[in-house]
N, C-alpha and C positions, 0 to 999 in steps of 0.2 A: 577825600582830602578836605581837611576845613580849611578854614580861612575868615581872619577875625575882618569883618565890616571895616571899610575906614570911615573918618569922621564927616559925616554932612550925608553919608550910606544911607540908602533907603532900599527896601522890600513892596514886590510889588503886590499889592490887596485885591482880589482874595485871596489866601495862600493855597486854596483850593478849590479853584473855580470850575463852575460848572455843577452840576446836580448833587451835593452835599450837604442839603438840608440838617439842621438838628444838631449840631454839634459836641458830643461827649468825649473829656477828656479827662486822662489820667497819667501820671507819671508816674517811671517804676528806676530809680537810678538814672542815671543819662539818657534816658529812652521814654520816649511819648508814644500813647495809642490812642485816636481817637475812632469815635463809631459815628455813622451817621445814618438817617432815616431812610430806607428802601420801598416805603409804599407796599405797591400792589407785584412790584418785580421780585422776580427772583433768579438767581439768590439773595436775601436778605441781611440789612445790614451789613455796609461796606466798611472793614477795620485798614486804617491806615498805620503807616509807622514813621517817628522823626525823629531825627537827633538836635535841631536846632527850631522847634516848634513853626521854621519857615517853608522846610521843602518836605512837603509828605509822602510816601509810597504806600498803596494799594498792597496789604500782604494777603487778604483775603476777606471772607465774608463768616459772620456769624450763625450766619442760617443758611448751610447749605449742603441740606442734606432736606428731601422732603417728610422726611418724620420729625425733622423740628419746624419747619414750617410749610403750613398749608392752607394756601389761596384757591377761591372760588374761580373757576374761568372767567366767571362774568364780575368780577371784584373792579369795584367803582374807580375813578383818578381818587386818588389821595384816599384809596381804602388801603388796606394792609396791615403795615407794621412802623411806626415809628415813634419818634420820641426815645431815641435809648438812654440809659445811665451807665458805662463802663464807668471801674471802678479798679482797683488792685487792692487786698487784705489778707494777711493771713495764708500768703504766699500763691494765691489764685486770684484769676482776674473774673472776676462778675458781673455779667451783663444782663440789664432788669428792660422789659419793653413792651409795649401793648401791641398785640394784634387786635386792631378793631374789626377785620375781616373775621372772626372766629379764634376763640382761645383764650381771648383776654389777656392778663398780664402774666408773662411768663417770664424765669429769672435761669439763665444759663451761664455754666464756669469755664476754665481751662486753666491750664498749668501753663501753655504758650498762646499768645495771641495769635498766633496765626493760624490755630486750630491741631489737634478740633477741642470744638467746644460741646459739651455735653447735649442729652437729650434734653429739652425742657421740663421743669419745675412748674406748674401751674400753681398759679395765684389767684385763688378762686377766691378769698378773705379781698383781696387789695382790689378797694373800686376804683372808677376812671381809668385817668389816662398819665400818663407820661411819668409812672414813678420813677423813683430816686431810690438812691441805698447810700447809708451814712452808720459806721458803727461809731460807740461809744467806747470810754476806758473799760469797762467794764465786758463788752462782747456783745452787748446789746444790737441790736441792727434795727433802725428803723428806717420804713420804706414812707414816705410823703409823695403827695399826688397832685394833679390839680384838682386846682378847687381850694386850697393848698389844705390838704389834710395829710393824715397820721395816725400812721398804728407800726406798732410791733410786729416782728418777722421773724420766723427761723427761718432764715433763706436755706438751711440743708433740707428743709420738707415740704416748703410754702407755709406754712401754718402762722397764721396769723395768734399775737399772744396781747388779748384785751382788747377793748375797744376801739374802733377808728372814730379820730377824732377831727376837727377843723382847727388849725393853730392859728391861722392869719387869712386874712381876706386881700389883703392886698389893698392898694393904692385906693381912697376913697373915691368912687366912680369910674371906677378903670373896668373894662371888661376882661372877661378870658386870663381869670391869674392860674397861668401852667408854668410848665416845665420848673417844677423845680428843684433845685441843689442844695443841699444841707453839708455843711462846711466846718469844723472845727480850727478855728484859728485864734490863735494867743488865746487868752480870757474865755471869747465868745463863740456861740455857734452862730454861723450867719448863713440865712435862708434867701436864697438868690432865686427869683423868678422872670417868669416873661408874664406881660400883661398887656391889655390892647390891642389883642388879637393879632393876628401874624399877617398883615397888611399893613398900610401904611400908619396905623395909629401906634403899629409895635414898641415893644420900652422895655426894658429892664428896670424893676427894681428888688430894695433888698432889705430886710429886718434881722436883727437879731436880737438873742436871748443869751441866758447863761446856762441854759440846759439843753438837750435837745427837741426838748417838747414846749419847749416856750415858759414865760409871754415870751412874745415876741416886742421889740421895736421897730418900729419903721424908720428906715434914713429920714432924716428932715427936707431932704435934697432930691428924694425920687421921683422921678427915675432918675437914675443913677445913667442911663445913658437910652438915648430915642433921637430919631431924625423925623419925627412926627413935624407936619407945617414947614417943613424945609427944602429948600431947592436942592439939596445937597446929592452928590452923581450916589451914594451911598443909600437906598432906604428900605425899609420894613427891620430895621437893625431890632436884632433881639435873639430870646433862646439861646440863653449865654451859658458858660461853664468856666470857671476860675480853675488858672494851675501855676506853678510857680516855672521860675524859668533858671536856667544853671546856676545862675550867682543870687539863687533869692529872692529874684523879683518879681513881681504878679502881673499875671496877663491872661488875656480872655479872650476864648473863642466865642462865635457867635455866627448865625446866620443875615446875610442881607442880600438885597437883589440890588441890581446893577438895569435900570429903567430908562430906554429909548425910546424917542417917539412923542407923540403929541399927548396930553390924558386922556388917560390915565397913566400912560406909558408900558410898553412888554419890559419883560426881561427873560426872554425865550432861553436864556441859561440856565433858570430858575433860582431857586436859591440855594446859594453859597456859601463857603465857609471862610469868614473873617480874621482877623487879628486886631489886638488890640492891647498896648501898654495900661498898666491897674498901678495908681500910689494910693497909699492910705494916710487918708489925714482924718484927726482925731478919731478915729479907730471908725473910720468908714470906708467907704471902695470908689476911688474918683476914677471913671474910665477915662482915659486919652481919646484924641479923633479917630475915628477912624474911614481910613483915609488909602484911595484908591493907591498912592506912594505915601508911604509911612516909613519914620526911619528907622532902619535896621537896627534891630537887639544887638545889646552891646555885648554880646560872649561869638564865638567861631563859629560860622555857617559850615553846616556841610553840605554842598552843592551837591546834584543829582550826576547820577554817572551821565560820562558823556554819548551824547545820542539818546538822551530820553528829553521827557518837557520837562520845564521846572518845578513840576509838584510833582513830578515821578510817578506818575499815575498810571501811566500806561508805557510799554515797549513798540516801538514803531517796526511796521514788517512782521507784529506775530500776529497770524490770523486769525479770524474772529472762531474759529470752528477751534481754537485750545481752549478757549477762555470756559468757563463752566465751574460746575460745582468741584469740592477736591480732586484731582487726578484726572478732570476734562474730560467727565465720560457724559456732561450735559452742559447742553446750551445755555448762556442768557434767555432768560423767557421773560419776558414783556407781557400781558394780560394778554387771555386765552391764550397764552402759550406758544406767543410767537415770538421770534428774535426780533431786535429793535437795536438795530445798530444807531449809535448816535456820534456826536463828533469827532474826530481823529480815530475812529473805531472804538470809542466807549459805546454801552449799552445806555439806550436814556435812563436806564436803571441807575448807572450810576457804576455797575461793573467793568471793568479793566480785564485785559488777558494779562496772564499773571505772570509776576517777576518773581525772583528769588527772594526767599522772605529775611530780612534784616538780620541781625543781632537781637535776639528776644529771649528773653525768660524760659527758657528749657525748649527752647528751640532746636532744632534737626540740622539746622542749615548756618548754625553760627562758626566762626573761623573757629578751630581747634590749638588748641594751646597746651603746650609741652610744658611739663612740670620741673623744677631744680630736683634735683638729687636732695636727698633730706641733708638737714645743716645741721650740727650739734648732737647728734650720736652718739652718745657717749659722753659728752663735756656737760658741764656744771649747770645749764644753762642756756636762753637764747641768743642773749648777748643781743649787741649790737646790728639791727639791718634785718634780721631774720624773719620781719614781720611779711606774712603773707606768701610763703615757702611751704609745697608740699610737693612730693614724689606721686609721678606720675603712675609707678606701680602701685598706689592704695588707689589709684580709681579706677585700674584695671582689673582688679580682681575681687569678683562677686562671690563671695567666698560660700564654700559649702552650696551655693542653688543652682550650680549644673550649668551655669548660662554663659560662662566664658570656657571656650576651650581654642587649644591651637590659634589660628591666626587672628582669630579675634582679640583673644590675648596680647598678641604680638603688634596688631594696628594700634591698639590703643594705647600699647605703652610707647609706640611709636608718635602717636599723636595722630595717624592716618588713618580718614574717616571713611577712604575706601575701603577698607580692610574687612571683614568677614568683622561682624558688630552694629557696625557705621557708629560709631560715636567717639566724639573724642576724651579724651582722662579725661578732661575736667567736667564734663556732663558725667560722666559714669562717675565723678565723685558725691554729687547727688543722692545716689545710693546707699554709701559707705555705714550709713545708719543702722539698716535691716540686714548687712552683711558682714561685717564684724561681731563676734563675740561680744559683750559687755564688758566681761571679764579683760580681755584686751585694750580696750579704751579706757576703761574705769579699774583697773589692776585691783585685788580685792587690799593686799600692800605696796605701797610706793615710796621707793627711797628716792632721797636728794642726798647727795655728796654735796657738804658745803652748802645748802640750800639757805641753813638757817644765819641766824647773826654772829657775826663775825667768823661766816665760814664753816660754822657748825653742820655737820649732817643732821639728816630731819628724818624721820619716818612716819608714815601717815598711813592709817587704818581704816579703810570704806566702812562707814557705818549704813549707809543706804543709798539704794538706786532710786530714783526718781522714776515712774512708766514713763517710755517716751512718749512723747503727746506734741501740741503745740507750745506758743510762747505766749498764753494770754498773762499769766500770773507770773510767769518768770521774772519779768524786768520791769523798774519803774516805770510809768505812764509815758515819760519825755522819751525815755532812752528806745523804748517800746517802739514811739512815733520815729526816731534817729532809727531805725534797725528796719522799719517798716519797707521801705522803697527795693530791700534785697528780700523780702518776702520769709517766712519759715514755713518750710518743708518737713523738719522734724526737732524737737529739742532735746538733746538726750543730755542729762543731770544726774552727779551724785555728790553725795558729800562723806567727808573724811574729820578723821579726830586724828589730834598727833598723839605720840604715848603717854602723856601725863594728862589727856583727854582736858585740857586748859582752851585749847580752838575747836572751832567748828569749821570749815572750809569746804565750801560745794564748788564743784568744776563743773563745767558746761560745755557743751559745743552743740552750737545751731546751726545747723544744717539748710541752709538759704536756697532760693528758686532764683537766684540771679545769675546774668553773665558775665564772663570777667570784668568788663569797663565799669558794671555798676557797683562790684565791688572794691575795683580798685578808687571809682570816686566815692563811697563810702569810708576807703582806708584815707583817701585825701582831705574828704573834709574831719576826719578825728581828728589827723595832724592840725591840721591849717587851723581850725577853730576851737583846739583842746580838748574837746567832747571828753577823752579820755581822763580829765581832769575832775570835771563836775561832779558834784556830788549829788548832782539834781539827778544823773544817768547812770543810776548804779545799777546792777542783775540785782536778783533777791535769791535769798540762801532757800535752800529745799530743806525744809524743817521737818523731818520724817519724826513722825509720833512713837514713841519708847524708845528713843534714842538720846545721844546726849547735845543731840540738835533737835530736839522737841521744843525748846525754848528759845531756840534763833527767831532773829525775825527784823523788818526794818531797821528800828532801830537798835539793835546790837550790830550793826554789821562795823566794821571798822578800816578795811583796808580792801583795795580792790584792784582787778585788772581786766581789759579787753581789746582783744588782738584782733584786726580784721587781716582773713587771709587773702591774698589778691590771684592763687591761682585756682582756688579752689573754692566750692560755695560754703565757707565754714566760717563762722565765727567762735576764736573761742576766750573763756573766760572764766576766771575767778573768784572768788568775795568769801571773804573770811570776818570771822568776830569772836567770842567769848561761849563757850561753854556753858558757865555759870549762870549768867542771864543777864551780864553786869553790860547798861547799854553805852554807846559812844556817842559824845557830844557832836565830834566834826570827822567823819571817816577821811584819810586820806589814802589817794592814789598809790600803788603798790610801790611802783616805778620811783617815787617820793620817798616811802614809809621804809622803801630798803633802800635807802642810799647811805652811803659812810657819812657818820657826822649828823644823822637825822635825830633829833631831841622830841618828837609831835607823841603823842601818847601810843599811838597806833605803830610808833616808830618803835618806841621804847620796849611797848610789849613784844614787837615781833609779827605782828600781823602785817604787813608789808611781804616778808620773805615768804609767811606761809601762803599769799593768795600769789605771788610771781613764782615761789617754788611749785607750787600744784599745776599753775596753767602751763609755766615749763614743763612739765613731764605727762600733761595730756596734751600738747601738742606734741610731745616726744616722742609718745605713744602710738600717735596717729600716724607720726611719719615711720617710726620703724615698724610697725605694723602692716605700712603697705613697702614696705622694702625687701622687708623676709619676711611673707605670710608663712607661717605653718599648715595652715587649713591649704585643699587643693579642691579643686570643684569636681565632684561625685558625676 
C-alpha cells in the first residue's frame, strides 16, 4: 500500500543500514534495483528491490552459485568482490565487478533480477577495478575504470575493441579517483567519480563532455559533495550512483559510515547505503544534505509489509539454516567457510534469508493478470479507450512447440499460476514472437473497411518482413531512450504498400521485458506528457532494399502512431511516408493527420489513416489471433 509523505515528512538515513557498501543503481519502469559489494562472503553481491527508492527488499544475490564465484579460504577482509555497476539495456540487466580475489573483472546478465543471473564473462582486456558500463546511440558500450580510464567492450564476449585509455584524472591532488559512472543526460555525458579514498577524505566529483570519451570538464565546484573536515554524524560520504525518481527528479545513492566514539571513531555497522536529493543548476549536479532525517521524496512511499524492518531486508522468525544460495541447499559462508550470523539474523556478509521476490522484469513470482477479451473484432477500428487491451488466450498459447497442453493451457487462460505451467498470460505473452506464424501478425494482405479518408476502404500489400532482432536502428535516439526502461525482448517489423504503391507503411510490435505497472507508467507518461505527439519520438520505416520502400527513410516519413499495451509486454506501432522519395517537412501524429476537418499536408495526403489503419489491424491481428488460434500444439 503506498502512501504519499505529508508536508514537513522526513525518511530515515541510511535507507539501508547496515553492511551495504558500494552502491549501484538502476531503474527499469516503477521499479529500482540496486547492487552492492560482498567482499570476501558468499554469496556475492547482495540485489535489492524498491518501489519508492526509500524502503528496499533483499531479492537475492548475483553470485550465487560457486561456478560464478570463487573465493580462497584464506581471502583477506576486504578481498573478494566489489565495486558493482548494475545497469538495464536492451531488455537485460548487466552486472560488471571486480574479483580482486582471483578472476578480475567479470560482467554477468539476466532477464529478471532476481536471478539467475548468467555464468560469467571474463574481462581479461579491462584493467583495475570498479568498472562501469554506459552504452551510446549507436550500441557502443563502453566500460571505464578507476584510474578513470576507458576502452570499448563487447560485453556479449568480453572483448575488448581498441585501446584503453585515461579520460580524466580527477580533482587536482585528490587521491584514489574510482568508482566510476558514465551518464548520458540532456546535451552531456557526465562522468561521476569517487576520489579521496574511502575514509574520511571521501568526495564525489564530476566532469563532463559531449561524447563518451571526452574531454572531459571538471565541475568548478568539486566535489560536488564530501564531509571531509566535518563534525557531521554523517562521514566517508562518497561512491555515488545518479538515478531519477517517479516524477523526474534526480537523486543519489551513496555510501557513508555512521562514527561513535572518541578518534577516530568505529562505525561497527560498516558502511552503508545513503540517500540523497540531486538539482541541476547551470547544467551541473548540486547534491542536498545528507542527513541522518532527510525529508521525504515527494511521490507515494510504499512501506514494507507488515512485520518486517523498514528496509525490508530481512523476514523475522525465518532461520538462518533457509537462507543460502538459490533454493537453500547452502549456507551463508563468511571466509573459510563458516557462517557468520550478524545482526537481526543478517550474515555480516550482508546476506538476508529470503523473501519473495517483488514485481520484476520477467519474474516467476510477480501478481498474474487476466487479460480483456479482444475489443473491436471485426469493427472499423480501435476507437476510443482500447489502448492497452489483449486477450488472455494469445498468451496462452505457444503455438506449434508442444509446451502448452491440458491444464496448463487452462491456468493460464485462467490467470492461475498454480496450474500445471506456473505462469501467468501476461508473462507467456513474452513469447507470442517466436510462437505465432509471421504470416499471422504481418497478413501477407490487409484490408481496412473504411480505414482510408472519408471512410474509404484500404488495402495494403506486405512488401517485406524485417528478421526479428532488437530495437537498436528501429526508433529515433529519444523515443529509443522513452521505450528504454520496458526493455526489448524482440522487434518484429514489416512494411506494406497500398495498391496504387503511393505509401510506404512499416507496422511493428515490440515485444518488451516489462511488468504490467512499468508498462502501464509508460502508457501514463505518453498521455500525461504527449510523447505520442513529438516528432522528436518517431519509430523509423524498415526500408527493405528492391522494394518500393528501398528509398524510405527519416525524413520521408510523414505520419505516425504508438500504442502502449498495458496488459501485455507489446508495444505496438506505425509510420508511414511516400513511396516516391518525396520527403516531409513536419510529420504529424496519426491520431491528428486522420481527424475530420484536418488541412496539414500529411493530413491531405492520407498518411494519418494509412499509419492508424495498419497499427489498427496489427493489433487486431494480435488479438484475434490469440482468440481462435488455428495452430494446436503438436
Amino acid at each position: 500500500m503506498s502512501s504519499r509523505p505529508e508536508t514537513g515528512a522526513t525518511i530515515t538515513n541510511p535507507v539501508i543500514p547496515g553492511f551495504f557498501p558500494d552502491p549501484s543503481v538502476c531503474r527499469v519502469g516503477e521499479d529500482y534495483y540496486l547492487a552492492c559489494s560482498s567482499f570476501e562472503y558468499f554469496p556475492g553481491v547482495p540485489l535489492l528491490h524498491s518501489r519508492d527508492l526509500v524502503h528496499w527488499t533483499q531479492i537475492g544475490n548475483v553470485l550465487d552459485r560457486p561456478g560464478q564465484l570463487r573465493l580462497p579460504l584464506d581471502s583477506p577482509s576486504s578481498g573478494g568482490v566489489y565495486a558493482p555497476t548494475l545497469r538495464h539495456h536492451d531488455g537485460r540487466f548487466w552486472l560488471v565487478v571486480t574479483n580482486v580475489s582471483g578472476g578480475g573483472n567479470l560482467l554477468v546478465t539476466a532477464t529478471d533480477p532476481a536471478g539467475p543471473w548468467s555464468d560469467p564473462v571474463p574481462l581479461p582486456g579491462v584493467p583495475g577495478i570498479d568498472p562501469d558500463l554506459a552504452w551510446d546511440d549507436d550500441g557502443t558500450c563502453w566500460c571505464t575504470v578507476a584510474g578513470v580510464g576507458q576502452v570499448r567492450l563487447d560485453p556479449h564476449t568480453g572483448r575488448t575493441l581498441g585501446p584503453h585509455r585515461r579520460i580524466w584524472s580527477g580533482s587536482p591532488g585528490a587521491k584514489a579517483p574510482e568508482a566510476p559512472h558514465l551518464y548520458r543526460i540532456g546535451d552531456h555525458w557526465y562522468l561521476l567519480i569517487a576520489e579521496g579514498g574511502t575514509e574520511r577524505g571521501h568526495g564525489v566529483s564530476v566532469a563532463r563532455a559531449r561524447t563518451p570519451d571526452g574531454p572531459f570538464e571538471p565541475c568548478p565546484a568539486n566535489p560536488v559533495l564530501t564531509h571531509r573536515g566535518t563534525d557531521h554524524p554523517v562521514q566517508n560520504t562518497g561512491h555515488a550512483d545518479l538515478v531519477q525518481g517517479p516524477d523526474g527528479s534526480w537523486w543519489m545513492v551513496l555510501l557513508g559510515v555512521r562514527p561513535g566514539g572518541g578518534t577516530p571513531g568505529w562505525h561497527v555497522l560498516g558502511r552503508e547505503t545513503f540517500l540523497a536529493p540531486v538539482d541541476w543548476v547551470d547544467g551541473w549536479p548540486v547534491v542536498g544534505e545528507v542527513a541522518p532525517a532527510a525529508p521525504a521524496p515527494p511521490w507515494p512511499l510504499r512501506p514494507c509489509p507488515s512485520g518486517s524492518s523498514r528496509t525490508c531486508t530481512y523476514l523475522p522468525g525465518v532461520p538462518l539454516s533457509s537462507a543460502g544460495s538459490r533454493g537453500g541447499d547452502a549456507p551463508w559462508l563468511g571466509r573459510g567457510g563458516a557462517v557468520v550470523p550478524g545482526p537481526r539474523g543478517r550474515t555480516a556478509g550482508g546476506g538476508q534469508p529470503r523473501e519473495a521476490a517483488p514485481p520484476a522484469p520477467g519474474g516467476s513470482t510477480r501478481p498474474h493478470v487476466t487479460f480483456a477479451r479482444p475489443e473491436g473484432v471485426g469493427d472499423a477500428g480501435r476507437g476510443d479507450g482500447t489502448r492497452g487491451r489483449v486477450v488472455a488466450a494469445a498468451v496462452s498459447m505457444v503455438l506449434g512447440l508442444g509446451l502448452v497442453v491440458g491444464a496448463a493451457t487452462g491456468s493460464w487462460l485462467a490467470g492461475d499460476a498454480s496450474g500445471a505451467g506456473g505462469r501467468s498470460a501476461y508473462t507467456a505473452a513474452a513469447g507470442l514472437w517466436h510462437s505465432v506464424p509471421v504470416d499471422r501478425l504481418f497478413p501477407p494482405t490487409v484490408t481496412g473497411r473504411g480505414a482510408g479518408p472519408g471512410g474509404a476502404d484500404r488495402t495494403w500489400t506486405r512488401i517485406a518482413v524485417a528478421p526479428d532482432g532488437g530495437c537498436a536502428d528501429a526508433f529515433d535516439p529519444l523515443l529509443r531512450q522513452v521505450l528504454a526502461p520496458v526493455g526489448c525482448s524482440r522487434l518484429l517489423r514489416a512494411t506494406y504498400t497500398d495498391a496504387t504503391q503511393s505509401y510506404v507503411t512499416t507496422g511493428g510490435l515490440l515485444f518488451t521485458t516489462a511488468d504490467p505497472a512499468a508498462m502501464r507508467a509508460l502508457d501514463t507518461r505518453f498521455e500525461k506528457e504527449g510523447l505520442g505527439r513529438r516528432t522528436d519520438l518517431l519509430p523509423r520505416p524498415y526500408a527493405a532494399a528492391g522494394t518500393a520502400a528501398a528509398g524510405s527513410g527519416d525524413r520521408r516519413r510523414a505520419s505516425w502512431t504508438v500504442s502502449v499495451l498495458t496488459d501485455a509486454p507489446v508495444v505496438v506501432y506505425a509510420v508511414s511516408g511516400w513511396a516516391d522519395g518525396r520527403t516531409v517537412a513536419v510529420p504529424q501524429p496519426a491520431a491528428e493527420a486522420a481527424a475530420t476537418g484536418a488541412t496539414t499536408a500529411p493530413a491531405q495526403a492520407g498518411h494519418g489513416n494509412e499509419a492508424k489503419g495498419l497499427a489498427d489491424r496489427v493489433e487486431r491481428g494480435l488479438r484475434t489471433t490469440a482468440a481462435s488460434p488455428s495452430e494446436r500444439p503438436s
